[in-house]
N, C-alpha and C positions, 0 to 999 in steps of 0.2 A: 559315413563322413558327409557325401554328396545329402541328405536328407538332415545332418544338422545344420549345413550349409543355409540350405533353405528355410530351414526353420527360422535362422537370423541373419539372413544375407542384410538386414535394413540395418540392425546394430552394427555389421564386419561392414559395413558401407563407412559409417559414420566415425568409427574407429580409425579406418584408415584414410580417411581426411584431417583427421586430428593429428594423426601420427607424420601426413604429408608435411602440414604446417609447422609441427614441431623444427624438421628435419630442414626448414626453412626453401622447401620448395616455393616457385612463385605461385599465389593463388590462384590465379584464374587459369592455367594451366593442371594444376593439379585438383581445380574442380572440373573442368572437362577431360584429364583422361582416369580420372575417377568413376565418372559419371560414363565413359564410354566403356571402359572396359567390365565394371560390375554389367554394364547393359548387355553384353556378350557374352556373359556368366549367367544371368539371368535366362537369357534366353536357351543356352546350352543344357538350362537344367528345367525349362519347360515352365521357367517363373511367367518369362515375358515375350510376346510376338514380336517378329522382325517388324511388322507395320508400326512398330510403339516409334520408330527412328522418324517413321516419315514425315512424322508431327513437328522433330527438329528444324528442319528450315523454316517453316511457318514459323515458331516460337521467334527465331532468332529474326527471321524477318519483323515481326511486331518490335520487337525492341529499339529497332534502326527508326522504326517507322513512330514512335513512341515520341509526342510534342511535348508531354512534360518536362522528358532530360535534357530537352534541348537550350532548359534553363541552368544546366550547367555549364557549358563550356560560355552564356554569356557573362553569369554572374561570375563567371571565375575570370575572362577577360577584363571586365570592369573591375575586379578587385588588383589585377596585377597592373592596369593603366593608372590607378588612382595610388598605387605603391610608388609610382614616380612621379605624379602629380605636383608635388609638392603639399598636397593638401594637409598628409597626417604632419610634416614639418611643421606646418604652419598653428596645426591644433597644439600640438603637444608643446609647441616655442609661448603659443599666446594663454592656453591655460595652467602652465606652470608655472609662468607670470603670475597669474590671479592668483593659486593655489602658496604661492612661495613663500610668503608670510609668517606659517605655519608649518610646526613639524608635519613631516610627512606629506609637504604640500608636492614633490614632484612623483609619489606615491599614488596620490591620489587622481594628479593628472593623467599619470599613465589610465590608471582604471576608469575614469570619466572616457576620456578620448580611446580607449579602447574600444567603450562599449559604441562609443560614432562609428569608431572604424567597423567595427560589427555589423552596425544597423548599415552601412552604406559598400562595404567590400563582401561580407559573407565569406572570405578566403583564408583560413587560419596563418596561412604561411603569410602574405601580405601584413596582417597588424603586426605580428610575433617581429619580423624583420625590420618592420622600417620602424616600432617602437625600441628593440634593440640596438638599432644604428642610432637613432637619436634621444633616447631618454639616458639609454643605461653610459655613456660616458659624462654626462653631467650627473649621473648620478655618485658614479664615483669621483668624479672631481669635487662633490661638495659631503664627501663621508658617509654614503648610506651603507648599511650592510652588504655586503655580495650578494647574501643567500636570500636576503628580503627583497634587493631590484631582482636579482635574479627570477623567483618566484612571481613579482609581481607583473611582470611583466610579459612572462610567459602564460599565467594564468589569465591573463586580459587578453591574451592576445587569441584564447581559447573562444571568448566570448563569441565570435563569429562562430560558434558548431552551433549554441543555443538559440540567437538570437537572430532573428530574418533580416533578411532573407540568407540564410543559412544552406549550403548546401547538403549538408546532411537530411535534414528535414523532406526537402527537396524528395530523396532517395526515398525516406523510410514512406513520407505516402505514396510514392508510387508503388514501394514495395507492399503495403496495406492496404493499398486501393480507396483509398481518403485525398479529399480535396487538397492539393498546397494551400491554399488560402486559408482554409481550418486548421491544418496544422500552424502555418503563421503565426495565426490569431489563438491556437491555444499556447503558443511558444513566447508570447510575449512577456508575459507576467515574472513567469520562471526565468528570466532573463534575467530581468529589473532586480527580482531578488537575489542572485546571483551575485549580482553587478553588487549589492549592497551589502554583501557578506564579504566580498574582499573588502569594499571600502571599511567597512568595520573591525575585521582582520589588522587594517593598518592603524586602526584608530588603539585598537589595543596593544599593537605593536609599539606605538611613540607613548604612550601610556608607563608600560610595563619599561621599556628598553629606547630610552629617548634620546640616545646617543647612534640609536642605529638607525635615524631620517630626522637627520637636524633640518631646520629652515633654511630655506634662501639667507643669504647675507644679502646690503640691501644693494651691495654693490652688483651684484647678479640678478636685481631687477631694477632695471635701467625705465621700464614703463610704470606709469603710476598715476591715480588718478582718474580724468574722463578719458586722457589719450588710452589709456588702458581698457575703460569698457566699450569704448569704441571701435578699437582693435577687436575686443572678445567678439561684441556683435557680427561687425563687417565678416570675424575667420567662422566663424558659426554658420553664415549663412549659405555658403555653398554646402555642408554634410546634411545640414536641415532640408533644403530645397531637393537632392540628391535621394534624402530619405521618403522623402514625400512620392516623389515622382516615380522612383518603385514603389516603395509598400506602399502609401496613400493610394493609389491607382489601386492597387490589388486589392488592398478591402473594403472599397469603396463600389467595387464591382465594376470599374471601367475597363481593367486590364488584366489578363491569365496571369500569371509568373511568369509563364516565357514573355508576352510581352512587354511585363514591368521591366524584365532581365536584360531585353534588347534597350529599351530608355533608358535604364542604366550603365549601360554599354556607351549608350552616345553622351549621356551625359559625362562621365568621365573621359569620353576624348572631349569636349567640350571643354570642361576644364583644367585640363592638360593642355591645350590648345590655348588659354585664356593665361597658364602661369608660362607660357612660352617654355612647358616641355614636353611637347609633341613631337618625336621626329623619326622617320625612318627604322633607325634602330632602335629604339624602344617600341614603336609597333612590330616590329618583326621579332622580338623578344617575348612580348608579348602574345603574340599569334603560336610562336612555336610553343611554349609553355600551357598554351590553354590545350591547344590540340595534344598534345603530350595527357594534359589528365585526363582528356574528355577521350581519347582510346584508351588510358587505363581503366576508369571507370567501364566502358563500356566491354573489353576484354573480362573484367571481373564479372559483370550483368552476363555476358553469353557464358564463360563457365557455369555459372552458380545456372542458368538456364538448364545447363544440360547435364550438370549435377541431379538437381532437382527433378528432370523428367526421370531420370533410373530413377530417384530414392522414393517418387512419388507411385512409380511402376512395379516397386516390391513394397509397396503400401506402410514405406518407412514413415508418414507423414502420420498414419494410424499409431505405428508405436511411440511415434511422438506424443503425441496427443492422449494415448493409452498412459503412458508415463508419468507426461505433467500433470493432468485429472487426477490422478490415483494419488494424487503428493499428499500428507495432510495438511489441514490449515485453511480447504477451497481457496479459494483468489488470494488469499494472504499469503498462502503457504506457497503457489507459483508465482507469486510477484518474489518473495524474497530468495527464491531458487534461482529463478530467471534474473534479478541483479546482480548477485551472487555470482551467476555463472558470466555474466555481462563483463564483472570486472574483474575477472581473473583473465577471461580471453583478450583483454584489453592490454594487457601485459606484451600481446605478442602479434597482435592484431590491430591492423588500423580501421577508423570508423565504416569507412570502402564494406571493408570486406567483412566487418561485423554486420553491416547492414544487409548484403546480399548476402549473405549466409546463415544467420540465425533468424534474422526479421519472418521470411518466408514461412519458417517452421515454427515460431510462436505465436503469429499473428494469429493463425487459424483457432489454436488451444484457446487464447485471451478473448478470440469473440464466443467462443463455445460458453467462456467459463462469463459471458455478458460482461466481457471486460471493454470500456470505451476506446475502440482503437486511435482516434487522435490521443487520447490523455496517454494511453500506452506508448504511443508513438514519440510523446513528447517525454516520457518518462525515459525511455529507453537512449535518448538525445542527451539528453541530460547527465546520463550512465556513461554511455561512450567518449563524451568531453574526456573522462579519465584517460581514456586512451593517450591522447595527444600530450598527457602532464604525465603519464606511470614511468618510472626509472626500471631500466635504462633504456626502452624503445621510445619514448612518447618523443612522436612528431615536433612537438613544441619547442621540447629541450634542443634536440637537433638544430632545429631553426637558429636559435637562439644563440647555441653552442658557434656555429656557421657565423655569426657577424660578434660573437665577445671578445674583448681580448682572452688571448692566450700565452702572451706574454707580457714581460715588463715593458711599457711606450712611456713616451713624455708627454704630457697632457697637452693642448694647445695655446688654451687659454694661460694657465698657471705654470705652465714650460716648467712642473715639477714632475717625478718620474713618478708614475701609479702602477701598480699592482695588477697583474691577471685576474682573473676570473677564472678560475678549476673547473672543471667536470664535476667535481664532489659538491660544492658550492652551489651549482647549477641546480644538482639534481635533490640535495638534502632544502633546496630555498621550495621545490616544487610541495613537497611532503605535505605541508601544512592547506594548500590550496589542492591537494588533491583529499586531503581528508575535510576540505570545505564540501565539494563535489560530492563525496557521500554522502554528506548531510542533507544538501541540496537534497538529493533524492529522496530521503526519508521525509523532506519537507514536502515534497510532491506527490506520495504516499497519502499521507495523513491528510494534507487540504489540496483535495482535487480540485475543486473549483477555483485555484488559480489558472488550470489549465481548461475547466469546462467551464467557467464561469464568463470567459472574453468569446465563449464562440455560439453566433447566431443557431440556435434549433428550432426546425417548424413546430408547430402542434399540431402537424395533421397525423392522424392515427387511421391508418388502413383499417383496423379490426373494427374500427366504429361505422364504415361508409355507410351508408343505406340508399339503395337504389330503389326509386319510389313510381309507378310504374300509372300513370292519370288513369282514370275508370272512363270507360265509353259509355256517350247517353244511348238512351233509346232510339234516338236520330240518328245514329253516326253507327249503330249496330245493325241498323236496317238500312242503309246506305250501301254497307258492305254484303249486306246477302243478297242486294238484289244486282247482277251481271250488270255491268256498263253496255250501252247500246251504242255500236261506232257509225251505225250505219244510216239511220235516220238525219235528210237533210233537212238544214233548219226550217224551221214552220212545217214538217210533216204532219202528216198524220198520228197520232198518239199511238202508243207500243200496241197498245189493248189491241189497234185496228190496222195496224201490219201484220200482216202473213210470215214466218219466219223464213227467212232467205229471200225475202222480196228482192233486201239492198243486194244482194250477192250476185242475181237473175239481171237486176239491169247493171251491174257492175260488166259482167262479162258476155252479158247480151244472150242470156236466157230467157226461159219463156218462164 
């Protein structure tokens, strides 16, 4: 028994961390007493030395000490200050105006101002909620489907996983040891496109089913004309200015992500501060909330740390790696394993703990197998958005579920009674934008260069250096054979006609 043990302590490892998860243990605990107790099994059976521990504090000390993550508890402050802001009210009030006209115009504004909120919070819960508070009751005041706002709005509000400053991103290159700033820049495209597969979703939704996102009536748009593009402009220009001042700084090379993350941070009390809702209580709201994810995060980081030292100690990271390689298909065949396996643990897992959990033990295989880890990295960002939309755990819904009705209310404007929003509705509106999301992925498959194509690469090639080494004349080779002479003062006597040790004799008063 004790010798089959060891034959697969790394698979009975990895088993029962699956099996932990199922059984709905919290993560980051059931990766550290995983990780401690195989380590005491390990060692019991002569796998691993007791010195393998002492590495643990150092490890865990690096992570505290680690400036990259210190871009998450800003980006996540700045998204939940700019959730009370007023800002997204103001997007989502002035381009549903613009958009009203047209079926499916408050459809489209949710997904336009989504992707702002994206580009300027990075915080899933932030868009998902304050678009929910403010789209989804005008959306049913003026007849769209349930399952269509519902969907579209939770899908938009995912848009912050993909699109930067993102904090997933954020995680996965620290966890692949790649620049933030590359990842960014290969994260942007796959955004864009994103963003234009809902828009088109809806476009064949009013298409197909044009009773399910009727038009503004015009009485519900009250702005019209220049006072209208004037408005558009003026509310644009804070998310724009906002956008810039993180990510412009960042790939422009001015500013890390931490510190785009801090000017984003102040920019958003600035503008809280400028709609006169800055106050006390909403920063201490704020404060507890950030601190609150940024120990979660960091609780899941030192699990999976000391997860990873055992499984890396019974050389589980070899069977990994042993396994994925051996797949058929080469890169094909581990990219559709590795998706595959992506979105089924997406079911039950959120991007946190997909990220510190599976990134660590694929990463290594996909550079083995010359797989580009930003494209991977953004490949795998793109996978995990599923998480946050899969029924019945994804993060999204919940959010969502958290501010819809759930019962019958009287509307305020039209003081006529409207209709709940189901759990069923919520979660049958997501189906459709999580089978966009797949697709998504296959599109990022097929043309890498939307995600290699936006990021800077040197041409310098180590294998090419040539160290070229200048030839010596015949001056400078007889220069060097003949001894320097310290001792002759100036205008002496020439070498020929000194005595050797002359200088030495009156130096110290010889004969």
């Amino acid at each position: 028994m004790s010798a089959w043990i060891v034959a697969n302590i790394a698979p009975i490892m990895f088993a029962g961390l699956v099996v932990f998860l199922l059984l709905g243990f919290p993560v980051s605990f059931a990766l550290a007493a995983l990780g401690l107790s195989f380590g005491l099994v390990g060692i019991h059976l002569g796998l691993l030395n007791e010195a393998l521990f002492q590495a643990l504090p150092e490890r865990i000390f690096g992570i505290m000490s680690n400036d990259t993550l210190l871009a998450v508890p800003f980006f996540t402050f700045m998204g939940l200050i700019l959730e009370r802001s007023g800002m997204a009210e103001d997007l989502l009030d002035t381009i549903g105006q613009l958009f009203g006209p047209i079926r499916g115009g408050l459809a489209y504004a949710v997904v336009f101002v989504g992707a702002l909120l994206a580009a300027t919070t990075g915080v899933v819960a932030a868009s998902v909620i304050s678009m929910g508070l403010i789209s989804l009751p005008i959306m049913l005041r003026y007849g769209y489907d349930r399952r269509l706002a519902s969907g579209v709005i939770a899908a938009s509000g995912t848009l912050a996983q993909i699109i930067p400053p993102s904090l997933v991103l954020i995680v996965l290159a620290d966890q692949l040891g790649r620049s933030v700033g590359d990842m960014y820049a290969g994260a942007i495209f796959p955004g864009l496109v994103l963003t234009a597969l809902y828009a088109l979703f809806v476009l064949g939704m009013t298409i197909l089913y044009p009773s399910f996102a009727p038009a503004l009536p015009p009485e519900a748009r009250p702005l019209r004309g220049w006072k209208l593009i004037a408005r558009v402009v003026f509310v644009l220009i804070p998310p724009l200015a906002l956008i810039f001042l993180v990510l412009g700084t960042i790939f422009i090379g001015v500013a890390t992500p931490t510190e785009g993350g801090a000017m984003g941070a102040t920019g958003a009390l600035v503008l809280a501060l400028i709609n006169r809702r800055l106050t006390w209580s909403l920063l201490r709201q704020a404060m507890n909330s950030t601190a609150k994810l940024t120990t979660f995060v960091v609780f899941i980081l030192v699990g999976s740390t000391v997860f990873s030292l055992t499984f890396r100690g019974v050389n589980g990271d070899l069977w990994i790696e042993h396994l994925l390689t051996s797949l058929p298909g080469g890169q094909l065949g581990f990219l559709i394993v590795v998706n595959v396996l992506t979105f089924l643990l997406a079911f039950f897992l959120d991007f946190f703990e997909l990220a510190f959990i599976i990134v660590p033990l694929l990463g290594p295989v996909a550079e083995k197998l010359g797989i580009d880890l930003i494209w991977f990295g953004v490949l795998l960002g793109v996978n995990m958005q599923t998480s946050f939309m899969h029924p019945p755990f994804g993060y999204a819904l919940f959010y969502l579920r958290s501010v819809a009705p759930d019962r019958e209310y009287i509307d305020k404007l039209t003081r006529k009674p409207t209709a709940p929003v189901s759990t069923g509705q919520i979660y049958w509106g997501a189906v459709p934008f999580v089978v966009i999301q797949v697709i998504m992925v296959g599109i990022v498959i097929i043309f890498p260069w939307l995600v290699t194509g936006n990021i800077e690469r040197t041409t310098f090639d180590p294998s090419k250096v040539k160290i070229e080494i200048p030839q010596e004349t015949p001056e400078e080779q007889r220069d060097e054979a003949t001894p320097p002479d310290f001792g002759a003062p100036p205008g002496g006597a020439p070498k020929s006609e000194q005595a050797p040790g002359d200088d030495l004799q009156k130096q110290f008063g010889g004969k």
